[in-house]
Every structure is written in C-alpha cells, then in structure tokens.
C-alpha positions as semicolon CSV with decimal commas, in nm:
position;residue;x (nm);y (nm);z (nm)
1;X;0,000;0,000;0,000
2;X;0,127;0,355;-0,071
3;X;0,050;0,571;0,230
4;X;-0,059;0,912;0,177
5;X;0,172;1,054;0,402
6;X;0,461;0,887;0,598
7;X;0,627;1,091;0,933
8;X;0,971;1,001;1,034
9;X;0,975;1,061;1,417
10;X;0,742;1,001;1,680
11;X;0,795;1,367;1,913
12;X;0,555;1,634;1,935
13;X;0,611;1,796;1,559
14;X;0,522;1,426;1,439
15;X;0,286;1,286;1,661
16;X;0,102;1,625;1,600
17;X;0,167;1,637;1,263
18;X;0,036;1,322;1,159
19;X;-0,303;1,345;1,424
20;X;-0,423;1,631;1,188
21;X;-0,363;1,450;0,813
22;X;-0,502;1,178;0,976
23;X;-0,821;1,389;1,139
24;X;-0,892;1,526;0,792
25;X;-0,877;1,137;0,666
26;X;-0,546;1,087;0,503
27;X;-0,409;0,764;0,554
28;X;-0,092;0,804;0,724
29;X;0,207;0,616;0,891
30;X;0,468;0,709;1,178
31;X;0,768;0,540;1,219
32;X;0,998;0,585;1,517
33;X;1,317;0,410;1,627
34;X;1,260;0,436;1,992
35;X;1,002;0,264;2,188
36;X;0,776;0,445;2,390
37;X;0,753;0,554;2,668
38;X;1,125;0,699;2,638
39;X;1,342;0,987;2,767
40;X;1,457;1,271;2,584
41;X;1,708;1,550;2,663
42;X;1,537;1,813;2,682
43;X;1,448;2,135;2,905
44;X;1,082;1,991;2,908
45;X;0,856;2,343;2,934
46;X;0,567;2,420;2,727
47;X;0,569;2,738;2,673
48;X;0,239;2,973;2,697
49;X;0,178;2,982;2,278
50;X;0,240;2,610;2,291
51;X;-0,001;2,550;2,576
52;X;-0,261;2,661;2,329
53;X;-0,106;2,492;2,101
54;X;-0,153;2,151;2,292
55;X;-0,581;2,296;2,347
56;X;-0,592;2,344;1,969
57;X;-0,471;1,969;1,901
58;X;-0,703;1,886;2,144
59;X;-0,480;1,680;2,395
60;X;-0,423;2,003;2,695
61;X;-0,680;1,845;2,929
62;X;-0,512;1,518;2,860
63;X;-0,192;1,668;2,951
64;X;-0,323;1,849;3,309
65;X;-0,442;1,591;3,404
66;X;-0,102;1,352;3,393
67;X;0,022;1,625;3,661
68;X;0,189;1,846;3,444
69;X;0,336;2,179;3,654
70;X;0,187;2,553;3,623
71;X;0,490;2,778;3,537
72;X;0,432;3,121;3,527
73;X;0,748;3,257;3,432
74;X;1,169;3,271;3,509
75;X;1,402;3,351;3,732
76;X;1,733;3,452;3,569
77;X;2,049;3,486;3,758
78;X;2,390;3,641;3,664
79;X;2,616;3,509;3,891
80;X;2,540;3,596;4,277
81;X;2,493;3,973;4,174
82;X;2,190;4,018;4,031
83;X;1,907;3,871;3,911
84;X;1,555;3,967;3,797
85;X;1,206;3,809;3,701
86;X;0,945;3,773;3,454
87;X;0,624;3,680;3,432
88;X;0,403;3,582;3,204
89;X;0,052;3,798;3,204
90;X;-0,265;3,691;3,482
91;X;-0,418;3,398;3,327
92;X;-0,170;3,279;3,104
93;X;0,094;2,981;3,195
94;X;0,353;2,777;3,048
95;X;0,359;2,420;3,166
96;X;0,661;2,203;3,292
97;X;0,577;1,796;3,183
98;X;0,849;1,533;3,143
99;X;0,904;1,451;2,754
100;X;0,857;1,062;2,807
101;X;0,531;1,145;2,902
102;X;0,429;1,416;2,695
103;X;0,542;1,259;2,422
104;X;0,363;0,902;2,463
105;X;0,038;1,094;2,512
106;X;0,090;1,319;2,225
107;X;0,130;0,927;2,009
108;X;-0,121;0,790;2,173
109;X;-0,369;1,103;2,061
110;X;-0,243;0,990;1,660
111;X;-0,317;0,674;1,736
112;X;-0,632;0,740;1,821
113;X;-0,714;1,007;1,510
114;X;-0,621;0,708;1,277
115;X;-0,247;0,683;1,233
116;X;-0,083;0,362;1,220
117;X;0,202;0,409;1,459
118;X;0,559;0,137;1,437
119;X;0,797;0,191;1,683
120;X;1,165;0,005;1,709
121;X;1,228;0,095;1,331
122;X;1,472;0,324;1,209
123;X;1,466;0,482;0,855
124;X;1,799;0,446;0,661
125;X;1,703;0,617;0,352
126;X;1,489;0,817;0,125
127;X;1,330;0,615;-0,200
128;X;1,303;0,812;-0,496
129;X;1,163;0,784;-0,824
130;X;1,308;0,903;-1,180
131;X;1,291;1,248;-1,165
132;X;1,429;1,220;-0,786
133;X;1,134;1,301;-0,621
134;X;1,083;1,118;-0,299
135;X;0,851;0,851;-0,267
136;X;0,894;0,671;0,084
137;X;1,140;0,523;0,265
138;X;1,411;0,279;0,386
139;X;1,318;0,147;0,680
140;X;1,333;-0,185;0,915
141;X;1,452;-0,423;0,577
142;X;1,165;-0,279;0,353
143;X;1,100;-0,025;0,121
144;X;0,717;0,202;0,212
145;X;0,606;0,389;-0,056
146;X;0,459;0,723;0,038
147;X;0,314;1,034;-0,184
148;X;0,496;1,243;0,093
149;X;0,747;1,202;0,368
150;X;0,720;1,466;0,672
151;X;1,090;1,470;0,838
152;X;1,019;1,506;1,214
153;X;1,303;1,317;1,360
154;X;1,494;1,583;1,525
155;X;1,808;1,765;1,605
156;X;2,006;1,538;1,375
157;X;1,759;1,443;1,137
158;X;1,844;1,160;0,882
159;X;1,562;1,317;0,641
160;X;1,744;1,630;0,623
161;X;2,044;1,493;0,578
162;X;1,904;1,268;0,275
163;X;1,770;1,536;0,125
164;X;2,055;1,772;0,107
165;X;1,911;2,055;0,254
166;X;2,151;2,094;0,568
167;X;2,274;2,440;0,550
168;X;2,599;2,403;0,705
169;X;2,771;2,249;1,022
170;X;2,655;2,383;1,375
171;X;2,835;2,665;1,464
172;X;2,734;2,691;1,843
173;X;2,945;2,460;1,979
174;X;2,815;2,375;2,301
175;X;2,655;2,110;2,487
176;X;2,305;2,025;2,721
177;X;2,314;1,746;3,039
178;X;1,960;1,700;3,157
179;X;1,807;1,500;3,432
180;X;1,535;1,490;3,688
181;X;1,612;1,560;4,059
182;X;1,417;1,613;4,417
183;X;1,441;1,814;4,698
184;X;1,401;2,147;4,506
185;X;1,161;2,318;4,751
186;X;1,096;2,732;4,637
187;X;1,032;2,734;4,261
188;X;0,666;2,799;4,338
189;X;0,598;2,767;3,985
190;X;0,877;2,994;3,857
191;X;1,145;2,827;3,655
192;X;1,503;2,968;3,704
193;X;1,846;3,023;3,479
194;X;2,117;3,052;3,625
195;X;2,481;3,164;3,453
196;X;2,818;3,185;3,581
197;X;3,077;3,213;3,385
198;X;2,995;3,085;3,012
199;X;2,770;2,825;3,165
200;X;2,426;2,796;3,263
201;X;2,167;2,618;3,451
202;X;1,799;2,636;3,352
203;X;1,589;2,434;3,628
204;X;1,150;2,425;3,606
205;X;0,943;2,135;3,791
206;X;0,785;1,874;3,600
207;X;0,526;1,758;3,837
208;X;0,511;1,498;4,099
209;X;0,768;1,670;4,312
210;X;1,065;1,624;4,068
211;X;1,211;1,955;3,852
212;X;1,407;1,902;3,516
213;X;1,781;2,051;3,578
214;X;1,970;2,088;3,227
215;X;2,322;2,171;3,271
216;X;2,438;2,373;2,935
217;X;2,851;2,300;2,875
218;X;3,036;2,552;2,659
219;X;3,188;2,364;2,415
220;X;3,514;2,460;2,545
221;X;3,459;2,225;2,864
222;X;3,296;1,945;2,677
223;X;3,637;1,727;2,704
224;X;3,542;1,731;3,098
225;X;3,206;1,561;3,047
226;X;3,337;1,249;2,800
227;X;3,402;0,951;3,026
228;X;3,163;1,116;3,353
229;X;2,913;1,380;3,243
230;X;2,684;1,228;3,539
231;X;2,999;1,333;3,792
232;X;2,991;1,667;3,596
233;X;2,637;1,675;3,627
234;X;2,606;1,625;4,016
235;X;2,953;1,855;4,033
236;X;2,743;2,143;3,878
237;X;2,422;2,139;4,082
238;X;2,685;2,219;4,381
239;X;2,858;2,486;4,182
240;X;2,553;2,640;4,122
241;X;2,363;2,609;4,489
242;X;2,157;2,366;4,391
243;X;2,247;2,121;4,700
244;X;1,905;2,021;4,802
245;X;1,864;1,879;4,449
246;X;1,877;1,482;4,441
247;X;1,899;1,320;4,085
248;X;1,665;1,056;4,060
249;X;1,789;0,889;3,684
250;X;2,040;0,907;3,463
251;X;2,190;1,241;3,275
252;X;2,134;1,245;2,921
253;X;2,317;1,471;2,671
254;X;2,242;1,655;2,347
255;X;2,444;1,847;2,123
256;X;2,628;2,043;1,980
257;X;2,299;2,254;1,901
258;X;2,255;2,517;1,560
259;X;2,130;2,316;1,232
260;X;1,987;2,537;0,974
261;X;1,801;2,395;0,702
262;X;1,810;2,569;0,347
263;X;1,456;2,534;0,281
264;X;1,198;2,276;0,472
265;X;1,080;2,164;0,158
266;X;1,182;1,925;-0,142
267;X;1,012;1,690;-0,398
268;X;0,783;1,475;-0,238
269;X;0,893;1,570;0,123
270;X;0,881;1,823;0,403
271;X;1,027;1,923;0,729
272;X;0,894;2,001;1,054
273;X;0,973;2,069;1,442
274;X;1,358;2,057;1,504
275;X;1,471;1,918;1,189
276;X;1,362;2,211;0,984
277;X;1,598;2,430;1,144
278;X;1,713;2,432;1,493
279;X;1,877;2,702;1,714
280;X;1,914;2,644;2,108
281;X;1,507;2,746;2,212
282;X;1,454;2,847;2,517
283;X;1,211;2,896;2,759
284;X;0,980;2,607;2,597
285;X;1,011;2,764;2,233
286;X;1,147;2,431;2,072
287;X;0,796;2,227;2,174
288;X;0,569;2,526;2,062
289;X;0,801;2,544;1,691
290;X;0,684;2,135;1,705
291;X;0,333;2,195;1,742
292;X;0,269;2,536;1,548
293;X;0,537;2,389;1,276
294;X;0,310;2,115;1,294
295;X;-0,008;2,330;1,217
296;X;0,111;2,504;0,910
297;X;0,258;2,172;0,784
298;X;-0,070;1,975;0,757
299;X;-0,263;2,252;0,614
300;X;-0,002;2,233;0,300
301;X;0,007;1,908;0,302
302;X;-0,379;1,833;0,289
303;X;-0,399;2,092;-0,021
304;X;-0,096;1,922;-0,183
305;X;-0,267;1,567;-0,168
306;X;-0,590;1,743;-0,279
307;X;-0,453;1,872;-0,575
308;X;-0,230;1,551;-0,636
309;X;0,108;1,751;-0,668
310;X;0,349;1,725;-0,377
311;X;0,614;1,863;-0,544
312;X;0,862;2,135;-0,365
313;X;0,705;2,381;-0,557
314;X;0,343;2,303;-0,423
315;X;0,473;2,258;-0,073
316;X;0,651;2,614;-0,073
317;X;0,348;2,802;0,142
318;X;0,441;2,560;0,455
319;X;0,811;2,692;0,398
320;X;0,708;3,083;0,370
321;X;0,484;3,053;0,661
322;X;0,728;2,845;0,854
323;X;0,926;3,160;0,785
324;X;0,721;3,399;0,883
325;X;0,612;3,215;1,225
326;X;0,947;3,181;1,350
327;X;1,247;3,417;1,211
328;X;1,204;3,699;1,476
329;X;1,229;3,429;1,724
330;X;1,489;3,286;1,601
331;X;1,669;3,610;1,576
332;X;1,568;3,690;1,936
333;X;1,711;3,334;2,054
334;X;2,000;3,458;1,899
335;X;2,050;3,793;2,104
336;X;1,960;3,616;2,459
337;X;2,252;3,336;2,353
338;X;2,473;3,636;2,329
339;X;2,394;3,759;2,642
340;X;2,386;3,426;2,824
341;X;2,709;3,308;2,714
342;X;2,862;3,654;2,784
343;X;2,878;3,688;3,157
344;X;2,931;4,130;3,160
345;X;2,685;4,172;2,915
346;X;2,402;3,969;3,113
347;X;2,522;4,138;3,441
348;X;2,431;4,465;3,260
349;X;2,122;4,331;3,154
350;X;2,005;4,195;3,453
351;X;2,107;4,520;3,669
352;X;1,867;4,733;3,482
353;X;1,592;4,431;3,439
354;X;1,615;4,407;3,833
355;X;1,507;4,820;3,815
356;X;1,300;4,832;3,585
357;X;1,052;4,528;3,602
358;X;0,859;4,600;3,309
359;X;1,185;4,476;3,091
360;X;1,197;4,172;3,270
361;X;0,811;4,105;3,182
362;X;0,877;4,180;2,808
363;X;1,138;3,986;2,721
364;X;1,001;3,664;2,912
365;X;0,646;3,707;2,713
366;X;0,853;3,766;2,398
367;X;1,093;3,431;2,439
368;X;0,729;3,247;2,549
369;X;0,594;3,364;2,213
370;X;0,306;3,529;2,450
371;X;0,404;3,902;2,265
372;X;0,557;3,943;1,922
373;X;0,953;3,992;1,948
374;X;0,893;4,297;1,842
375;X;0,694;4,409;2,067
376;X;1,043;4,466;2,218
377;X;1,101;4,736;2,019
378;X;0,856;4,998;2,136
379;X;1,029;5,282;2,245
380;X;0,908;5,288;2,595
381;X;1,068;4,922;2,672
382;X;1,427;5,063;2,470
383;X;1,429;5,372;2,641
384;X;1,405;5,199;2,947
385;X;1,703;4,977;2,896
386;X;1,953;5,250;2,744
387;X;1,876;5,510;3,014
C-alpha cells in the first residue's frame, strides 16, 4: 500500500503532525526508532503559545491531568549579583511535563485520530523515483512507498540529511546534560536560569515533586564531560547552589545545538519541528516550533494531496509561513545566547531588568511567544534599557 503521508519521528512535531492529516482522513504512517515511553534530553517546558497549542490539538486536558506543573514565568540569575524576574501575564501559563510522558500521550492522541504508529524501526534512507522526487522510505529491511514524507526526527535528522538541505555544520558549539532531581523546595511555579561564567543552569518542575535541571557546557569544557558527564552533572548542581537537588535517573546529553536547514521543503517531502531548522530554544520555544510547525505543515500538506502535486514547488506556502512564524524568534534566541554566554553583558542586563521590572516582563512574554519579538522594540521598553 502507498500511504498518503509517511512521518519520520514520533515527538511532538510528528505525533502532531500526523493526528491532523489523519483527522482530515489521510491515511498516514509514523515510524519511530525508539520505543515508547522513552526519555529525551530536553528542558521539558511548554511554553504559553504552545499551551494553546496543545488545546488546539485537542490533547491540553489530557496533559493536566497527567500532573503536568503551572509555570508562570523565570528567574534569571547572573552570577550571585543580580538577578531579575518575569512573568508571564494573569491567566496565562507555560507548563513544565516530562518529555517521556508528553510525548507518549501526544502518540497515543495519533493513534487514536487514525495513524498507524511502528515503533523500534529506524529509517535508513529516502526512496526516490526518476525524476528524484521522494517517494517513501528505507526502513526496518523494507522499502514504504509514500506520496509524501514529513521529516520530524529531530536535532540530527536523517531526512534532512538525505535530502541535502543541511545548511551548514553547527556553529554553536556547546553542549546540554539534563536529568530529573528532588528536593528542590521554592520554585513555586517559577522556573530559574542561572549563569556563571559561560555556563548555565535552567531548572523548572515537572510535576510529581521532581524539577528538570539541564546543565548547558560551553563547548570549550565538553572534554570534561566524555568519560563522567553524570559526575559533571552532580559537580554542577553544587557549583551552582543547587544542594538540596537529588537526581533521581540518569543524565542524558544533546548536542552540539545550531542546524539550519536551506529550505523545509523538497520533492515529495517536508520538514517540521527541530529538523527544519534548529537554534538552542529556550524557555519552551522548541515544543511550541513542534506543534505550530506542525499546524502550518498539515494545512499544505492536505492541499498538496488534494490537488495531487506534492512537489517542492506546491509545498513552498508551509516553507514561507514556517518563515514567517518563526524568524524573529529565532533572531531573538540569537540575542539572549549572546547575552547568556557573555557573563558582563548579562550582568548589565540583569542590573537594569532588576530596576526596571517592566523589561523583565517583556522579554520573558517575547521568548514564550506570548508578545511578538517585536513588541520589544517599542520605544518605551528601549528607552528603558539605554537610560
């Protein structure tokens, strides 16, 4: 059977992803290579725009009700000299939820729309016909024939990579060591980041009395982690007065980070979530790109199959919008790296945040895709940070 669409990767831009085509009766198929339930590095918030994301899809009650945290904004912390907070407006909350659970509930919600959903199988390779369109996959010992293959699978996605579309190596060289811990008593609901030096901690609860800590490494320290990163780990929750924090599982890793695609569309195919461009999100960002990525890709994809033409050319309004949803962010993830990895500059930044609140509010709304990142720019918020 030829599948009318076939999604490589089973995490939220997938499982989301496929649920619509098959709502709107496509016949589709998800491969993964994991099994689920599984763990994923990750910082594991949900920011406010992906909240409503998650209601949209239809699967937020769903999620609330596995015990998934309230967070209603961050903490950030240069060094022991200043720090500042924002918060998100009355009303509105991000949400902290482990990704092995989030994500099995977010498959389990395809399954139920209609997707036929194979775990344990790994895609090798893109099939493609004369004119090198693609039409399926490599996967498990088989060939599956598909009129269009969604590339969900992640940071370092093999679909990408098949396709050509990889813009270049990552350039932010830099590593993430995640893991879940206890005794964190005083979050309250508030996630934190904290830097020293070129390093940083970001730490939000998860529900059920556990918080996520990811420990980011600048790549010029990653030689420390090889051989211990859970002794590294452990090390840094000290270094950074975390003491009361008790890891409960092992630390996973992910990086380097900073894979730009060239376009998220080819012949036959189309990217979404992290493999159709990634750059370090924070503040739940990366899950919200999964699920609004998701969004824009199944609206192009349903006209494509309509009109029986699934060629790059048809499939270009997903990349355009894809654009347009995310390139300020992207820019503004760009200025807060800066800033984090540059321990003066966030000092300065967090001085005047810590005076003037309102700054603080703005750029946490901004990075939780509440406001517009350029909302930033009215002169009332600049003037307040230059003067």
């Amino acid at each position: 059977m030829t599948w009318d669409a076939l999604v490589v990767g089973g995490g939220p831009a997938g499982s989301a992803t496929a649920a619509r085509l098959a709502a709107d009766g496509w016949r589709v198929l998800l491969l993964d290579r994991a099994e689920f339930p599984r763990r994923k590095p990750c910082g594991e918030c949900v920011n406010p725009a992906g909240v409503e994301a998650l209601r949209r899809l239809g699967v937020l009650d769903t999620v609330l009700a596995s015990g998934a945290a309230p967070l209603d904004g961050w903490r950030i912390a240069a060094g022991d000299e200043a720090s500042f907070v924002g918060r998100f407006p009355d009303g509105v909350r991000g949400l902290g939820v482990p990704r092995e659970r989030l994500d099995a509930l977010l498959l389990d919600h395809a399954r139920a729309a209609g997707v036929e959903v194979r775990t344990g199988i790994k895609v090798s390779d893109l099939l493609r016909d004369a004119d090198d369109r693609v039409r399926g996959v490599a996967a498990g010992g088989e060939e599956i024939p598909a009129r269009i293959v969604v590339g969900a699978d992640g940071l370092r996605s093999v679909v990408l990579r098949r396709l050509g579309l990889l813009a270049r190596p990552p350039r932010l060289r830099k590593l993430a060591l995640t893991a879940h811990v206890r005794g964190l008593d005083g979050l309250r609901g508030c996630g934190q980041l904290r830097a020293r030096g070129r390093g940083c901690v970001g730490v939000a609860e998860v529900g059920g009395g556990l918080a996520n800590v990811t420990v980011v490494v600048p790549g010029a320290r990653a030689e420390e982690v090889s051989g211990d990163r859970a002794g590294y780990f452990d090390a840094m929750l000290r270094r950074y007065g975390l003491d009361g924090a008790a890891r409960v599982d092992d630390v996973l890793a992910t990086g380097p980070f900073d894979y730009p695609a060239r376009r998220a569309v080819a012949d036959g195919a189309l990217l979404v979530g992290d493999a159709a461009g990634y750059y370090d999100p924070f503040t739940g960002q990366g899950i919200y790109r999964a699920l609004r990525g998701a969004e824009l890709a199944a609206g192009t994809i349903g006209a494509a199959l309509r009109a029986r033409d699934t060629s790059a050319a048809a499939l270009m309004p997903y990349h355009h919008a894809h654009r347009r949803a995310f390139a300020d962010g992207e820019r503004l993830q760009r200025i807060v790296e800066a800033f984090v990895s540059r321990p003066a500059l966030l000092r300065w930044a967090a001085g005047r945040f810590t005076r003037r609140p309102a700054l603080g509010d703005a750029i946490i709304r901004a990075t939780g895709d509440v406001r517009p990142p350029r909302s930033l720019l009215r002169p009332g918020l600049v003037a307040q940070l230059v003067l």
